[in-house]
C-alpha positions as CSV (number, residue, x, y, z in Angstrom):
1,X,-13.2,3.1,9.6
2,X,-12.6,6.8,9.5
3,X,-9.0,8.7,9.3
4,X,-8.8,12.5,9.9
5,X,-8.5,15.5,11.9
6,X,-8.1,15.4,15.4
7,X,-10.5,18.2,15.1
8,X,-13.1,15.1,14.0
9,X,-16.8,16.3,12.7
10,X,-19.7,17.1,15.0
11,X,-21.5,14.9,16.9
12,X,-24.3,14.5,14.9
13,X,-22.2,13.5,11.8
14,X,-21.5,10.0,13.9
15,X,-25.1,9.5,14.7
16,X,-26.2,9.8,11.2
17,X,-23.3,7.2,9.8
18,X,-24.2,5.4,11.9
19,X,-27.9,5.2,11.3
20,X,-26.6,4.5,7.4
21,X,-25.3,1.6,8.7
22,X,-26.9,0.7,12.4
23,X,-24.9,-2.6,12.3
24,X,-21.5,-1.8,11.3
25,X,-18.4,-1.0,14.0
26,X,-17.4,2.5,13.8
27,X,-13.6,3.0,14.3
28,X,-12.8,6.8,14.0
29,X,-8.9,7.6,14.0
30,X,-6.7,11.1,14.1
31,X,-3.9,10.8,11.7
32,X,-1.0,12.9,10.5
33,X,-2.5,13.6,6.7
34,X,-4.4,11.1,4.4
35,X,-2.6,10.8,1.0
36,X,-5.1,11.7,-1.8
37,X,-4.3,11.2,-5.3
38,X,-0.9,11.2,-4.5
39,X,-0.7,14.1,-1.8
40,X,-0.9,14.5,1.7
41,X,-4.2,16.3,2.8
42,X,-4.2,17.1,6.8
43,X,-8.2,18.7,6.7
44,X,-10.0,15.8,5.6
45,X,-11.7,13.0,6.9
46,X,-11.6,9.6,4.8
47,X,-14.2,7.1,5.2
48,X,-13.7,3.1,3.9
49,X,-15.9,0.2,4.8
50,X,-15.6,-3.3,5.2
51,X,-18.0,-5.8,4.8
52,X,-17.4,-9.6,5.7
53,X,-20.2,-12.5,4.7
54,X,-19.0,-15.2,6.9
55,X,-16.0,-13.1,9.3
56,X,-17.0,-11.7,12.6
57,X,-16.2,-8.2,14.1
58,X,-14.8,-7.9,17.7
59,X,-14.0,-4.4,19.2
60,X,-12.5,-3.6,22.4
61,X,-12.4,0.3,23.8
62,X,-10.0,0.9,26.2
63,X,-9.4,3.6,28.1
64,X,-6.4,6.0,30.1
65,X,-3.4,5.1,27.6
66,X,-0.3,6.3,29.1
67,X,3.7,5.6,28.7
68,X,3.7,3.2,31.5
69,X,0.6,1.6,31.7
70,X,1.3,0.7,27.6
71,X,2.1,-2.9,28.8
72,X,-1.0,-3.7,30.8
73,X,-3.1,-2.6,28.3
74,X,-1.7,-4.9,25.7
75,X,-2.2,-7.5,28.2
76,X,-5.7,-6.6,28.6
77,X,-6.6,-6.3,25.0
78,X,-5.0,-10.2,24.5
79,X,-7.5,-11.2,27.2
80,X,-10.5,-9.9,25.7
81,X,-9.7,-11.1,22.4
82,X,-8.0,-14.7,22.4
83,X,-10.8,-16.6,23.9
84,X,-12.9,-15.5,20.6
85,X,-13.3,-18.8,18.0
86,X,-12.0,-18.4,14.8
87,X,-9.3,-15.5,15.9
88,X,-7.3,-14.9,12.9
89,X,-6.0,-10.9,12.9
90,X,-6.4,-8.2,15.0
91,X,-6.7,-4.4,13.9
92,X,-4.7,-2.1,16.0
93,X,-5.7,1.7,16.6
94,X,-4.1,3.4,19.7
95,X,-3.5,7.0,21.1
96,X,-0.2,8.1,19.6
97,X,1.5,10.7,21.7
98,X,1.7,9.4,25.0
99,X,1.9,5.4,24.7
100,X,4.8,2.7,23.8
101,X,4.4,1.0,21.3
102,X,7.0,-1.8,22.1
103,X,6.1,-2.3,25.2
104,X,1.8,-2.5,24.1
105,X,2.9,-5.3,22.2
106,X,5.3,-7.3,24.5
107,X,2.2,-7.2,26.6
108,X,0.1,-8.4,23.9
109,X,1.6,-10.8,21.6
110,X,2.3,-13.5,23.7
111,X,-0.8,-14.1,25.0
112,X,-2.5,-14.5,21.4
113,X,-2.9,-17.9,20.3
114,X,-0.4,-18.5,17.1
115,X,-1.1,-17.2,14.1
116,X,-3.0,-14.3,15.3
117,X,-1.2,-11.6,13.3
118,X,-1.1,-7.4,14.6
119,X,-1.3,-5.0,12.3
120,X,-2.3,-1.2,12.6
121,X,-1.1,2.3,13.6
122,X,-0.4,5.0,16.3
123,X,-3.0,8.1,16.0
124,X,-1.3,11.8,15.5
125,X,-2.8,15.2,14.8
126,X,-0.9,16.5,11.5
127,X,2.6,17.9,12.3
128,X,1.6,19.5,15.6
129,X,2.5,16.2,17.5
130,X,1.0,17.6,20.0
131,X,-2.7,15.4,20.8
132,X,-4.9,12.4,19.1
133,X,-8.0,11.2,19.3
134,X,-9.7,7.8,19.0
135,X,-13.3,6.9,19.0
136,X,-15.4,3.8,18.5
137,X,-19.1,4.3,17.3
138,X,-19.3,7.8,18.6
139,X,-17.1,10.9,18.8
140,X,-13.4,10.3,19.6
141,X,-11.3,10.9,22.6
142,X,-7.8,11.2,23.7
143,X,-5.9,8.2,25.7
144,X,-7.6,5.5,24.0
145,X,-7.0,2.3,22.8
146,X,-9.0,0.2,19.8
147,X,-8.2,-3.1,19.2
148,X,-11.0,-5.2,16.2
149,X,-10.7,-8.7,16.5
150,X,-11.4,-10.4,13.2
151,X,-12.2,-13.8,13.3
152,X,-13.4,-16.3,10.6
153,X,-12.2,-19.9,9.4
154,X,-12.6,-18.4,5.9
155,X,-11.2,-15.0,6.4
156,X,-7.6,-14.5,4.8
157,X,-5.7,-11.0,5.7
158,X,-2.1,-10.0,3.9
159,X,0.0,-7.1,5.2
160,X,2.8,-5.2,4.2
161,X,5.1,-1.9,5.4
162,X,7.0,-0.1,3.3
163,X,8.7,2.9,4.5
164,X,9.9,5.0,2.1
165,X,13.0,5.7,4.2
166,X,16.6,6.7,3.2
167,X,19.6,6.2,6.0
168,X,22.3,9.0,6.3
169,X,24.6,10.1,8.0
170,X,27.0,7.7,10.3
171,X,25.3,5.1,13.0
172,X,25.7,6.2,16.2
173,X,25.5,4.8,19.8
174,X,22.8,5.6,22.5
175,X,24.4,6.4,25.5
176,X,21.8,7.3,27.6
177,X,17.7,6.6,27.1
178,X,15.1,5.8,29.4
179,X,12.3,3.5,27.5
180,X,11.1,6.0,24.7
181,X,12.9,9.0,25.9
182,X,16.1,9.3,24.0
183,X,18.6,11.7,26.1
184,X,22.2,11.1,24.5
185,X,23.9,9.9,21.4
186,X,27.5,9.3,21.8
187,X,27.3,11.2,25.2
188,X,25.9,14.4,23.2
189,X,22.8,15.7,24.2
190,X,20.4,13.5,21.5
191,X,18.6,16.8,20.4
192,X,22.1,18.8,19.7
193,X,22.9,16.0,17.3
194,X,19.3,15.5,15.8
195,X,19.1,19.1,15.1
196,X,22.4,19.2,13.4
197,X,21.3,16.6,10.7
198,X,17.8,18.4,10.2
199,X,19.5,21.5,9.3
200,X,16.6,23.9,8.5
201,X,14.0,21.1,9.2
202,X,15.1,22.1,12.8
203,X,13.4,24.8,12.5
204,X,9.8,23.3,12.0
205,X,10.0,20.4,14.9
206,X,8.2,19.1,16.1
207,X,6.2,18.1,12.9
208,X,9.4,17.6,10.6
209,X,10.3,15.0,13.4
210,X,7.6,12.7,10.9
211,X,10.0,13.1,8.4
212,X,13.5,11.9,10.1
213,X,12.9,8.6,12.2
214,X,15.7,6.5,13.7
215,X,16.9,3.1,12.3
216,X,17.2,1.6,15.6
217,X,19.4,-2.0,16.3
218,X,19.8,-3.3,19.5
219,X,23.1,-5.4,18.1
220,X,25.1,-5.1,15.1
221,X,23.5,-8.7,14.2
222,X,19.8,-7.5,14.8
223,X,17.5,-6.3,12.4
224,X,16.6,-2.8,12.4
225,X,13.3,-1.3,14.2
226,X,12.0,2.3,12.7
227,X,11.0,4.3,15.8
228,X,9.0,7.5,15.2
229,X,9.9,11.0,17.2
230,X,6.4,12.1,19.1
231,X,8.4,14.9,21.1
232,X,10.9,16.6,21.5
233,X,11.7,18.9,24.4
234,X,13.9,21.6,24.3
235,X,15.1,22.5,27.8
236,X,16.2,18.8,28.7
237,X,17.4,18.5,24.8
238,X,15.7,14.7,24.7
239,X,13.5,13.0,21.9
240,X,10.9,11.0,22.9
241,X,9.9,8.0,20.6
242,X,6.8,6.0,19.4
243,X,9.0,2.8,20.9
244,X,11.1,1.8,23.1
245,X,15.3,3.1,22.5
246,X,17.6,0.5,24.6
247,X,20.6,1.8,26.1
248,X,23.9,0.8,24.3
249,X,21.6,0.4,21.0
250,X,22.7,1.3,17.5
251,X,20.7,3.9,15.8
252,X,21.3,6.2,12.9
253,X,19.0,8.8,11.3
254,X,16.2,8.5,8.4
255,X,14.8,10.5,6.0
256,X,11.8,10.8,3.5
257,X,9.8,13.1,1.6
258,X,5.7,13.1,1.5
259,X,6.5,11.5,-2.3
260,X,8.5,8.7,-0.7
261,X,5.9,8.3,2.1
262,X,3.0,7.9,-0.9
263,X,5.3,5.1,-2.8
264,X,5.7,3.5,0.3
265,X,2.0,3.2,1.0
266,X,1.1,2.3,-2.0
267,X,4.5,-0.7,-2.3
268,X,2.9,-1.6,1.3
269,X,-0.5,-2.0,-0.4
270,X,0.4,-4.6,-3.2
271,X,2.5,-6.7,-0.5
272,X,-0.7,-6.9,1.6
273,X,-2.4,-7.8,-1.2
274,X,-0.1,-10.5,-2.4
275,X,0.1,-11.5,1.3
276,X,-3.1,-13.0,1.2
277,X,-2.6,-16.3,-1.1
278,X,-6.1,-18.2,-1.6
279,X,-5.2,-22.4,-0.3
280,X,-8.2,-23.7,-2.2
281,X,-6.3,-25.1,-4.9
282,X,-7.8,-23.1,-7.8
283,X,-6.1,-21.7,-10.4
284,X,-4.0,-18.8,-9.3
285,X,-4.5,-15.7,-10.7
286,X,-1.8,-13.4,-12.8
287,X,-1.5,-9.7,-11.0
288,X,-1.5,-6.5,-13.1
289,X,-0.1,-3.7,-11.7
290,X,-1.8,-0.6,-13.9
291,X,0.3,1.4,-14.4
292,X,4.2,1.9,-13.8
293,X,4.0,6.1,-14.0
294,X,6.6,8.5,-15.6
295,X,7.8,9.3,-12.0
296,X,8.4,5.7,-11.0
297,X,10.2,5.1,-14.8
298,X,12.7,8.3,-12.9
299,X,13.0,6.2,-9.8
300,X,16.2,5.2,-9.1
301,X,15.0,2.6,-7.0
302,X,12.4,0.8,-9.1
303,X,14.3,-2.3,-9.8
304,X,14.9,-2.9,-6.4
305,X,11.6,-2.2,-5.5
306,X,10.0,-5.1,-7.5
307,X,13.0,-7.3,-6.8
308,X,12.4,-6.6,-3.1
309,X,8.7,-7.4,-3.8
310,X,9.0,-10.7,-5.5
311,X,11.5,-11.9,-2.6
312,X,9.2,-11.0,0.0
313,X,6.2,-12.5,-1.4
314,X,7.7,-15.5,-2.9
315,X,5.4,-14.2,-6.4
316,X,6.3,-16.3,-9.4
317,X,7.5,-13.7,-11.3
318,X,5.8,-14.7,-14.4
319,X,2.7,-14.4,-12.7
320,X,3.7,-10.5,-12.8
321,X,2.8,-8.1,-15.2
322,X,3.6,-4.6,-15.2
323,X,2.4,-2.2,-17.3
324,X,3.4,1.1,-18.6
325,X,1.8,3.2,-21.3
326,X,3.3,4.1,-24.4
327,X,3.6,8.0,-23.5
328,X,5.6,7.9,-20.6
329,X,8.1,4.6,-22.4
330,X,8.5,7.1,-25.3
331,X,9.2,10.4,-22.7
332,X,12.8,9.5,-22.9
333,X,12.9,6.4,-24.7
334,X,16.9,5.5,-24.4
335,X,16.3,5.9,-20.0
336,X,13.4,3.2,-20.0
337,X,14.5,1.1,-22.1
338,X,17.2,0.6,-19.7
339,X,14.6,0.2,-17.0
340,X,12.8,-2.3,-19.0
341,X,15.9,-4.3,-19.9
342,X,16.4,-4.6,-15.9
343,X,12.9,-5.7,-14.8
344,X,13.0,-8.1,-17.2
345,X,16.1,-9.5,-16.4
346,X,14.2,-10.3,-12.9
347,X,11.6,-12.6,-15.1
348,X,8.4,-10.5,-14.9
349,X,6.3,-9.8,-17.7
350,X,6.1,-6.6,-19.6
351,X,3.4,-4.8,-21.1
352,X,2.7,-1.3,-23.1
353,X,-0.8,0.1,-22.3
354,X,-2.8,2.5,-24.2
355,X,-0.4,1.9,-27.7
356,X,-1.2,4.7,-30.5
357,X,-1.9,7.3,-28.0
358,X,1.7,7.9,-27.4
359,X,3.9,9.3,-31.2
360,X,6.0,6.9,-31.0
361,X,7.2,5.2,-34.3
362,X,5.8,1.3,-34.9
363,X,9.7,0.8,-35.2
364,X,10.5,1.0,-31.7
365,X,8.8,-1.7,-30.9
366,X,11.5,-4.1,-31.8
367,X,13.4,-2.4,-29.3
368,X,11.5,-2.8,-26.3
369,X,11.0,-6.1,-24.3
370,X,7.7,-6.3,-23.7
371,X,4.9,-9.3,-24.0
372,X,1.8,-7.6,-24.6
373,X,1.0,-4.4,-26.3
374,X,-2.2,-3.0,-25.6
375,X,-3.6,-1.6,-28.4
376,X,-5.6,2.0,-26.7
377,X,-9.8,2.0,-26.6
378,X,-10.2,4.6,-28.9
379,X,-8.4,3.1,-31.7
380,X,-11.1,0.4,-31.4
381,X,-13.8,2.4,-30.8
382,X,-13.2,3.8,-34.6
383,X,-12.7,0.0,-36.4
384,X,-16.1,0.1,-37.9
385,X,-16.2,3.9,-38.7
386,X,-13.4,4.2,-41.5
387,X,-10.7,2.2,-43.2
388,X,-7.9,4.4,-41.6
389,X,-8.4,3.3,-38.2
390,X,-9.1,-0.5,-39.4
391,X,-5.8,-0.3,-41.0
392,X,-3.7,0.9,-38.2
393,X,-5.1,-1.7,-36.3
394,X,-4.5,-4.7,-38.6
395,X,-0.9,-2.8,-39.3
396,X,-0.2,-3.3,-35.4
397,X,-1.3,-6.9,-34.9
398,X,0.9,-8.3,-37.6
399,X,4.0,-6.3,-36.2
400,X,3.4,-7.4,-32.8
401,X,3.4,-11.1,-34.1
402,X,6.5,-11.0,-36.7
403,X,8.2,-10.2,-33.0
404,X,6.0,-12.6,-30.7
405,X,4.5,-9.6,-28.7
406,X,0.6,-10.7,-27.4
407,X,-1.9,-8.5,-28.2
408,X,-5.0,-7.3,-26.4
409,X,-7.6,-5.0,-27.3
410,X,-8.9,-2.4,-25.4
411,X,-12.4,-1.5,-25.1
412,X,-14.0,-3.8,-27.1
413,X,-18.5,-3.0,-26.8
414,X,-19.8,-4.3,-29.9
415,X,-19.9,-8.1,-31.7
416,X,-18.3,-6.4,-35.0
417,X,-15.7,-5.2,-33.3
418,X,-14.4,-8.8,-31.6
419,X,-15.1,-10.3,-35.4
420,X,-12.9,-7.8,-36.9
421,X,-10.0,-8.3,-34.2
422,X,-10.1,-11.5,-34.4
423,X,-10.0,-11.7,-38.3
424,X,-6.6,-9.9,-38.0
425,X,-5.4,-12.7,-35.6
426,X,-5.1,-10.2,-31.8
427,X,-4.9,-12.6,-29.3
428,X,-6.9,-10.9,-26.5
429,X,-9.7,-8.8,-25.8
430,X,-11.2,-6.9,-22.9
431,X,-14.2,-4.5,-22.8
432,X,-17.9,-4.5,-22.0
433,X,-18.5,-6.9,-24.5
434,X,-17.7,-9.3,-21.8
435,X,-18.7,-7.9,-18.7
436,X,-18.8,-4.4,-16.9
437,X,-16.8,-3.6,-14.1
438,X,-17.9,-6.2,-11.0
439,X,-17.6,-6.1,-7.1
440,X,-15.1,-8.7,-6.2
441,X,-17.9,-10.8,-5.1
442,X,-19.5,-11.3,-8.1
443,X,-15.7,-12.0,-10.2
444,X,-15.5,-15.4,-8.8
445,X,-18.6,-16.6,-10.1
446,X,-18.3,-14.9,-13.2
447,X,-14.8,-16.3,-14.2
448,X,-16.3,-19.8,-13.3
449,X,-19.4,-19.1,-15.4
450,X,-17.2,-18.3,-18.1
451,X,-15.3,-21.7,-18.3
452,X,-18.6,-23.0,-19.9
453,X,-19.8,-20.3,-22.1
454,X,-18.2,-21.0,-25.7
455,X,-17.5,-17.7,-27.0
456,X,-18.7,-16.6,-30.8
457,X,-15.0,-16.7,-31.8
458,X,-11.9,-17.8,-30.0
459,X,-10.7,-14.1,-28.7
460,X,-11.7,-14.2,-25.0
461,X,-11.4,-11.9,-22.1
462,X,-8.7,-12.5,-20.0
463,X,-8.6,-9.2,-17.7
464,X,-12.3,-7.1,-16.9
465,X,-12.5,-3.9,-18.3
């Protein structure tokens, strides 16, 4: 799969991918930005692959997406697809400017046999709004639709959307629409009152438009829909909308920042991920989320984040451990503690990674309610080179235990290092000594092997390094 530019690389760039890899389904998409280390990048095309042992692949191209032919196309992709064995998700990729949404997948959903979940996105081209592309193993095109069966007794697939949205201002009522043409808001033209929220936003529609969506409810009792504005068009003074807006419907304006819309992705990511259980009856496994940053420490909303989290995902909270290094807890020690105090009033467990790298007094540790202190690679790197750093070491492993904080070693590579760590009684280590980094393949079968291997002395890995 490929996300970029509507302006997509030559021809010849999708002929040599895909003789890299002649077997694999090609799904090129235009987006509105990838985010990249945090930002949003609008020039640059990102590439990710996915490769399945046992799951099969089923594509289907369609062409001439419009408005109103939205419906029969879902329809059509559903009767390509739900005949196929093993049917478990389907990946959605259509044209984004002129299509419905809503009405794609009230053509489509019902003809899938149960438990055949949708998931996907609506192409765009940056802020212009203005064209997208879609293209399956060759160069992409406008008006299309891609729809990637996956099917496979043993394939498992978790999803999750997060937003990143804020309401404000006062719900209003839609007074006049026609499907996903928005023309009045309390009998006001809908663009008059759009505008008037923006402020100077106005100014740059069409592409601010990404940043103010609608909350949209059909009743006061019904949940709320996000709709996208595609358009807008200034003579009429109408909005037009990635979805269907119902006359007499409830809606009231959204707002994010490219910040928000990065957190989002990212909170979408780890309730895919914990989407997905495994129904094999093995042991489950604890997640780690590496690491809290400064700027989520700030967030106002952190604590309803992860409490939103653990509701929707039904996660033992136990079973998660968040981790934040020592630098940003001691940044402004008095605000985290606070934060830290309130996730773990939810019940999840608390850890401080990288410890020593971070001037903060061993004293504060009393303060903070962690589990586990991590004590940072480099110390350990240094235990067999001097007494200074053997001592530090041996000074933070019996204050962690006088309060009942676990402690794990970082970046343990050599035998002498484990014997020393484990002669000053820290409870777990991580490092190459035990393995290097290993496709996920492979950390099945090495956490299995591992059950029979007795160790040369009782401090074990418990996380790969």
């Amino acid at each position: 799969m490929s996300f970029g530019p509507e302006q997509a690389p030559p021809d010849n760039w999708f002929g040599e991918l895909a003789a890299h890899c002649p077997t694999a389904q090609h799904v090129y998409v235009s987006g509105g930005g990838q985010i990249i280390d945090g930002q949003v990048e609008d020039a640059i095309t990102v590439v990710t692959f996915l490769q399945f042992d046992r799951a099969t692949v089923h594509p289907v191209l369609l062409e001439g997406a419009t408005v109103d032919g939205s419906e029969q196309i879902g329809v059509e992709v559903a009767t390509r697809l739900r005949d196929i064995s093993g049917l478990r998700h389907v990946l959605l990729f259509a044209e984004g400017i002129t299509f419905n949404g809503s009405a794609f997948l009230s053509g489509l959903n019902p003809l899938l046999p149960e438990g055949v979940r949708v998931s996907g996105g609506m192409a765009s081209n940056g802020t212009a709004l203005s064209n997208s592309v879609i293209g399956l193993n060759g160069p992409p095109r406008t008006g299309r639709v891609v729809a990637v069966g996956l099917a496979g007794d043993s394939l498992i697939v978790g999803t999750g959307s997060v937003g990143g949205w804020d309401f404000f201002g006062p719900e209003r009522v839609v007074t006049r629409a026609d499907n996903t043409v928005l023309h009045e808001l309390d009998g006001e033209r809908a663009l008059d009152v759009y505008k008037r929220y923006l402020g100077s936003f106005a100014e740059e529609l069409p592409g601010s438009a990404l940043l103010f969506p609608l909350a949209v409810r059909a009743t006061r009792e019904s949940p709320v829909t996000v709709r996208t504005c595609l358009s807008v068009d200034e003579t009429d003074g109408t909005l037009r909308f990635a979805g269907d807006i119902p006359n007499g419907a409830m809606v009231r304006l959204m707002r994010t920042t490219p910040d928000k819309l990065a957190d989002g992705a990212a909170r979408a990511a780890l309730l895919a991920r914990t989407d997905a259980p495994r129904n094999d009856g093995q042991d489950s496994l604890t997640l780690c989320v590496s690491c809290i940053a400064a700027k989520q420490l700030d967030n106002d909303s952190l604590i309803d984040d992860v409490r939103t989290a653990l509701e929707t995902t039904g996660l033992d909270p136990a079973r998660l451990m968040l981790e934040i290094t020592e630098s940003d807890v001691m940044r402004e020690p008095d605000a985290a503690l606070a934060k830290l105090n309130a996730l773990k009033a939810l019940g999840v467990r608390l850890a401080i990674d990288d410890f020593g790298t971070g001037y903060s007094s061993l004293s504060h540790l009393q303060f903070f309610p962690v589990d586990e202190l991590k004590i940072d690679r480099s110390f350990i790197q240094r235990i067999e080179e001097g007494d200074r750093e053997a001592a530090f070491v041996r000074t933070i492993v019996s204050l962690a235990k006088s309060l009942s904080v676990e402690v794990v070693a970082e970046g343990i590579e050599e035998v002498g290092q484990q014997r020393f760590l484990h002669s000053v009684g820290c409870d777990i280590g991580q490092g190459y000594l035990y393995s290097r980094p290993l496709p996920s393949a492979e950390v099945e079968r090495f956490t299995e092997d591992a059950r029979h291997v007795r160790p040369l002395v009782p401090i074990v890995p418990r996380r790969l390094a």
